[in-house]
LUMVEX-974916 format. One record per residue: residue in three letters; x, y, z of N, C-alpha, C in turn; residue number from 1. Coordinates in pm, 1 decimal. Layout:
N
<atom aa="ALA" n_xx="X" n_yy="Y" n_zz="Z" ca_xx="X" ca_yy="Y" ca_zz="Z" c_xx="X" c_yy="Y" c_zz="Z" i="NUM"/>
...
***
This chain:
47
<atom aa="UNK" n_xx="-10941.5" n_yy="-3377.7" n_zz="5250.2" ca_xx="-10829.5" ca_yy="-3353.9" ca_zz="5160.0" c_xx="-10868.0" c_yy="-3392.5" c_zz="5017.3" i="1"/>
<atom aa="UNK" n_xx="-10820.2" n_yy="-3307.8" n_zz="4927.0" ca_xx="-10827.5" ca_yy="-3352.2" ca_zz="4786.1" c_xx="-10773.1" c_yy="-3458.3" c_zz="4737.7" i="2"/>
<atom aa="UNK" n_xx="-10808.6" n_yy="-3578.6" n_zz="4621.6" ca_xx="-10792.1" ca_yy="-3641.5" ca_zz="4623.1" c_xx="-10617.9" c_yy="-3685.5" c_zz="4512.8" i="3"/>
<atom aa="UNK" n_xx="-10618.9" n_yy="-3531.5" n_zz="4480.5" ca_xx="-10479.8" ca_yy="-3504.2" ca_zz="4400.3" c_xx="-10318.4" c_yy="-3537.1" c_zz="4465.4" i="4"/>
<atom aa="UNK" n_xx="-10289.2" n_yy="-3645.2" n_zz="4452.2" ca_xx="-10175.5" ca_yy="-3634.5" ca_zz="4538.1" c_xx="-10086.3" c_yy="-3504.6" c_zz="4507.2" i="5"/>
<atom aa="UNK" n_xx="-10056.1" n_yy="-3393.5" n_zz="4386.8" ca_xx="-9958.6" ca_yy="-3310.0" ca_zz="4340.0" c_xx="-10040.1" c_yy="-3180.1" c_zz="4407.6" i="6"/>
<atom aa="UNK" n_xx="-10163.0" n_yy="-3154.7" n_zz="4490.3" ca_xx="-10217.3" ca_yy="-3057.8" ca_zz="4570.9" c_xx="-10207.9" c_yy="-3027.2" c_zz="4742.0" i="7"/>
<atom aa="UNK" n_xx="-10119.9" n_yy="-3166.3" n_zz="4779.7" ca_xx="-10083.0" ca_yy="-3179.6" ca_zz="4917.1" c_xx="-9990.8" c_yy="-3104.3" c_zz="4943.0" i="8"/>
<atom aa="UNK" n_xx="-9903.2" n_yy="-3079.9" n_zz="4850.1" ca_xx="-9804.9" ca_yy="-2978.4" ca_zz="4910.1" c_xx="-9681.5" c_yy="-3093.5" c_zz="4966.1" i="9"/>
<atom aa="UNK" n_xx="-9601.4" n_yy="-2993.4" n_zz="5061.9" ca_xx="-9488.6" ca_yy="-3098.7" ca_zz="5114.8" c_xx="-9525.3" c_yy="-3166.1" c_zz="5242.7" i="10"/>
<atom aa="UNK" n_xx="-9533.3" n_yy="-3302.0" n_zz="5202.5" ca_xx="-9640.1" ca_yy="-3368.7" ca_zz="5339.6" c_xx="-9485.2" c_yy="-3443.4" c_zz="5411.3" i="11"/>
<atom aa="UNK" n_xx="-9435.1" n_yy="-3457.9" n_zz="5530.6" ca_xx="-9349.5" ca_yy="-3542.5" ca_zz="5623.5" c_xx="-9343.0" c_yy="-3678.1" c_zz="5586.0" i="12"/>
<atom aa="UNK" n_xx="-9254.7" n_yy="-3749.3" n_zz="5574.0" ca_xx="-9268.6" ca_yy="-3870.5" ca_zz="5529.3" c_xx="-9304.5" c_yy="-3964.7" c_zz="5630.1" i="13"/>
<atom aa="UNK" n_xx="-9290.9" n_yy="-3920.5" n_zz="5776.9" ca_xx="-9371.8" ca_yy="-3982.8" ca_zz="5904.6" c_xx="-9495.5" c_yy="-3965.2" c_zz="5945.3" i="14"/>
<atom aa="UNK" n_xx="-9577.2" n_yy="-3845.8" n_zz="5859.8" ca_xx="-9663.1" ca_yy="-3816.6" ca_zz="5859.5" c_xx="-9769.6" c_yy="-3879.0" c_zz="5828.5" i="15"/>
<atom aa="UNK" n_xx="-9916.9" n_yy="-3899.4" n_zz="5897.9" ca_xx="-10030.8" ca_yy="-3966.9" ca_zz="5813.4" c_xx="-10065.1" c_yy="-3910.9" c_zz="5649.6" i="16"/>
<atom aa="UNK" n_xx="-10073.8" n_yy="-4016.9" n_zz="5541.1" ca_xx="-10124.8" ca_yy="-4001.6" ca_zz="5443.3" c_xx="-10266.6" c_yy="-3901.1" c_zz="5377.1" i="17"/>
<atom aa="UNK" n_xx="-10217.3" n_yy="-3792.7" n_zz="5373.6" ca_xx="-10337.3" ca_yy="-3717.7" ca_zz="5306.8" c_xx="-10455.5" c_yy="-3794.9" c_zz="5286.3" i="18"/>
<atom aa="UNK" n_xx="-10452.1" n_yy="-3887.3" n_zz="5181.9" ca_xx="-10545.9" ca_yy="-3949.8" ca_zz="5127.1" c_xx="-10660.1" c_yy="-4023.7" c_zz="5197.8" i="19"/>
<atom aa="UNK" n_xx="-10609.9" n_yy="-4030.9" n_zz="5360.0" ca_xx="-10703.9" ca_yy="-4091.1" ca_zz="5436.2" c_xx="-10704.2" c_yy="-4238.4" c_zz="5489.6" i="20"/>
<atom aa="UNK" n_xx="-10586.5" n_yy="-4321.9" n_zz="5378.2" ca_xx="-10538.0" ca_yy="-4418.5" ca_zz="5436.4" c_xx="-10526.2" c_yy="-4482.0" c_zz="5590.8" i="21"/>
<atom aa="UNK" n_xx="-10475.7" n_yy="-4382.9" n_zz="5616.7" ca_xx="-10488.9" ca_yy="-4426.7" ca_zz="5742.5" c_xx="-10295.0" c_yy="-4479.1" c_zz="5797.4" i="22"/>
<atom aa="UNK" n_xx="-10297.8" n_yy="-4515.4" n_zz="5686.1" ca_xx="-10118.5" ca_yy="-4537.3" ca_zz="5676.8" c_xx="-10019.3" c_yy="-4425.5" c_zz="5693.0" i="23"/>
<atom aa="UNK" n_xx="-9848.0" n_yy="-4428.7" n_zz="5720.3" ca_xx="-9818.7" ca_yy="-4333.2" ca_zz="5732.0" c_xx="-9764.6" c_yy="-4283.4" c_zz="5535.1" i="24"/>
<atom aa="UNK" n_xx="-9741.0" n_yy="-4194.5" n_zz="5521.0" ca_xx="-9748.6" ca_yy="-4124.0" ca_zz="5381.7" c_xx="-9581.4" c_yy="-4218.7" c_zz="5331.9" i="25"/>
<atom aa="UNK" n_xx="-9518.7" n_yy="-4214.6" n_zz="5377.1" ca_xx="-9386.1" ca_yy="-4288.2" ca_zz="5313.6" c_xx="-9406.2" c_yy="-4441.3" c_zz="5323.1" i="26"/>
<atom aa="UNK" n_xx="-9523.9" n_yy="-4521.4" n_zz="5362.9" ca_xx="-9562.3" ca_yy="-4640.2" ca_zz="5328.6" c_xx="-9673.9" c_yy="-4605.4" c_zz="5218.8" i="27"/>
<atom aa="UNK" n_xx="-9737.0" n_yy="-4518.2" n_zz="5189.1" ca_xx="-9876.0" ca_yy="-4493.3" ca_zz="5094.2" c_xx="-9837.5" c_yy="-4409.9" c_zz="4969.5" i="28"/>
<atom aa="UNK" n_xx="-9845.6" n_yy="-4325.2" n_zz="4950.8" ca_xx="-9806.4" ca_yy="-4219.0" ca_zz="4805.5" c_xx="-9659.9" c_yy="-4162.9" c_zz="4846.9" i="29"/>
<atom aa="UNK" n_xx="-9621.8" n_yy="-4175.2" n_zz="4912.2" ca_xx="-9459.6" ca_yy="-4135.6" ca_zz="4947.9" c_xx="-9362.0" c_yy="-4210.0" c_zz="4909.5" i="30"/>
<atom aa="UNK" n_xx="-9375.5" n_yy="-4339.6" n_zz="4875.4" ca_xx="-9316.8" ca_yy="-4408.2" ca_zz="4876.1" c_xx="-9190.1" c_yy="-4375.6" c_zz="4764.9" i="31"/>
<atom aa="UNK" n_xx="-9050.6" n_yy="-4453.6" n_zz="4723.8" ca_xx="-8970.8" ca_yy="-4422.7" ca_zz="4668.9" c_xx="-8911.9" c_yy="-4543.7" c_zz="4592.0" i="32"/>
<atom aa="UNK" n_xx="-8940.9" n_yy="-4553.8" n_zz="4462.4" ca_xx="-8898.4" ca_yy="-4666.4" ca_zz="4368.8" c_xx="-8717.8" c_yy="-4735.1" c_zz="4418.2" i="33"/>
<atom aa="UNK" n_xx="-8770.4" n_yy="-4870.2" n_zz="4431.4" ca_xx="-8609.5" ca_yy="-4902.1" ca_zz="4457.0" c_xx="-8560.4" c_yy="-4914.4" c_zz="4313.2" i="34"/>
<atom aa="UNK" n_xx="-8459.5" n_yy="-4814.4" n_zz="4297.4" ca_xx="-8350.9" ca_yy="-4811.9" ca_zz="4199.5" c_xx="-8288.4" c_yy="-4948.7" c_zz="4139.0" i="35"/>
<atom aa="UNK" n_xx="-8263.8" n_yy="-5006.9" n_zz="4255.3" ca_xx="-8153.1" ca_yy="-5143.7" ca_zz="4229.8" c_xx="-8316.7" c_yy="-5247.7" c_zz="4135.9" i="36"/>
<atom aa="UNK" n_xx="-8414.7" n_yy="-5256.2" n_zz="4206.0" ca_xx="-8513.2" ca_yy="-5379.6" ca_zz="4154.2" c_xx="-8581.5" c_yy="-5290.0" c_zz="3995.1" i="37"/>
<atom aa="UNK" n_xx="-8544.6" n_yy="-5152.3" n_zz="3991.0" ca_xx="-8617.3" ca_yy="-5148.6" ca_zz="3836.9" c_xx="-8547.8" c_yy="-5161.9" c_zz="3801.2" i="38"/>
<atom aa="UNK" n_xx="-8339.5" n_yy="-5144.4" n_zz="3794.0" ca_xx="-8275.0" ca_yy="-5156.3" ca_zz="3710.0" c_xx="-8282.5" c_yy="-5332.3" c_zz="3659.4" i="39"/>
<atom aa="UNK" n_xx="-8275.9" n_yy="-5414.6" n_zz="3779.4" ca_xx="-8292.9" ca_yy="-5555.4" ca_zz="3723.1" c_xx="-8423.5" c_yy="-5600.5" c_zz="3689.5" i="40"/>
<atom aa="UNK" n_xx="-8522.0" n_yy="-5562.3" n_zz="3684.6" ca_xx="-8654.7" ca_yy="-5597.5" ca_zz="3573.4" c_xx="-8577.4" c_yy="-5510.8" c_zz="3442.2" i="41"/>
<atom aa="UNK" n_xx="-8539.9" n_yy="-5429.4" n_zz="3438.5" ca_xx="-8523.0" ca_yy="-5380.8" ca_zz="3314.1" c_xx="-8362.7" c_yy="-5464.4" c_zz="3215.2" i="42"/>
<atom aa="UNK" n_xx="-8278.9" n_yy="-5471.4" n_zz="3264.3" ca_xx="-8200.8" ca_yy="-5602.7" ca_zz="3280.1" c_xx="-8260.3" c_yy="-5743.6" c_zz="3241.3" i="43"/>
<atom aa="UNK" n_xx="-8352.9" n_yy="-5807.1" n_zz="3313.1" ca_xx="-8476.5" ca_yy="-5893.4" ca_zz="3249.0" c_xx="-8504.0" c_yy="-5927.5" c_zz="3163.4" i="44"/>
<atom aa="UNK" n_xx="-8564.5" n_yy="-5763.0" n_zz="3123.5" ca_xx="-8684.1" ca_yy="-5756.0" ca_zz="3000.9" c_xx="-8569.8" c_yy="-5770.0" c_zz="2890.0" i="45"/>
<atom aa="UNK" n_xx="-8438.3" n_yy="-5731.7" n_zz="2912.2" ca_xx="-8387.0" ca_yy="-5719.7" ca_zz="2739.7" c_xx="-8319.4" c_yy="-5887.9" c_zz="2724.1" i="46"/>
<atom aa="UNK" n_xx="-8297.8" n_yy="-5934.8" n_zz="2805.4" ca_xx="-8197.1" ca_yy="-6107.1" ca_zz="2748.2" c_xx="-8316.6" c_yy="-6190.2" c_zz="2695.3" i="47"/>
***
């Protein structure tokens, strides 16, 4: 597999990781920013 994550196409989020990891893809490049912990670093950064 290429090493482009934006050339995989639509990979399963239960699926093994393109990249070879070895992990499944929604623990490795799948993953999904928690909303709630950037809003409070960003919260943080301004006081």
């Amino acid at each position: 597999m290429p090493d482009d994550p934006s050339s995989w196409g639509e990979t399963p989020r239960n699926a093994p990781c393109p990249c070879g990891s070895g992990r499944k893809y929604k623990h490795c490049h799948g993953r999904v920013p928690d909303k709630g912990r950037v809003a409070a670093r960003q919260y943080m950064r301004q006081g």
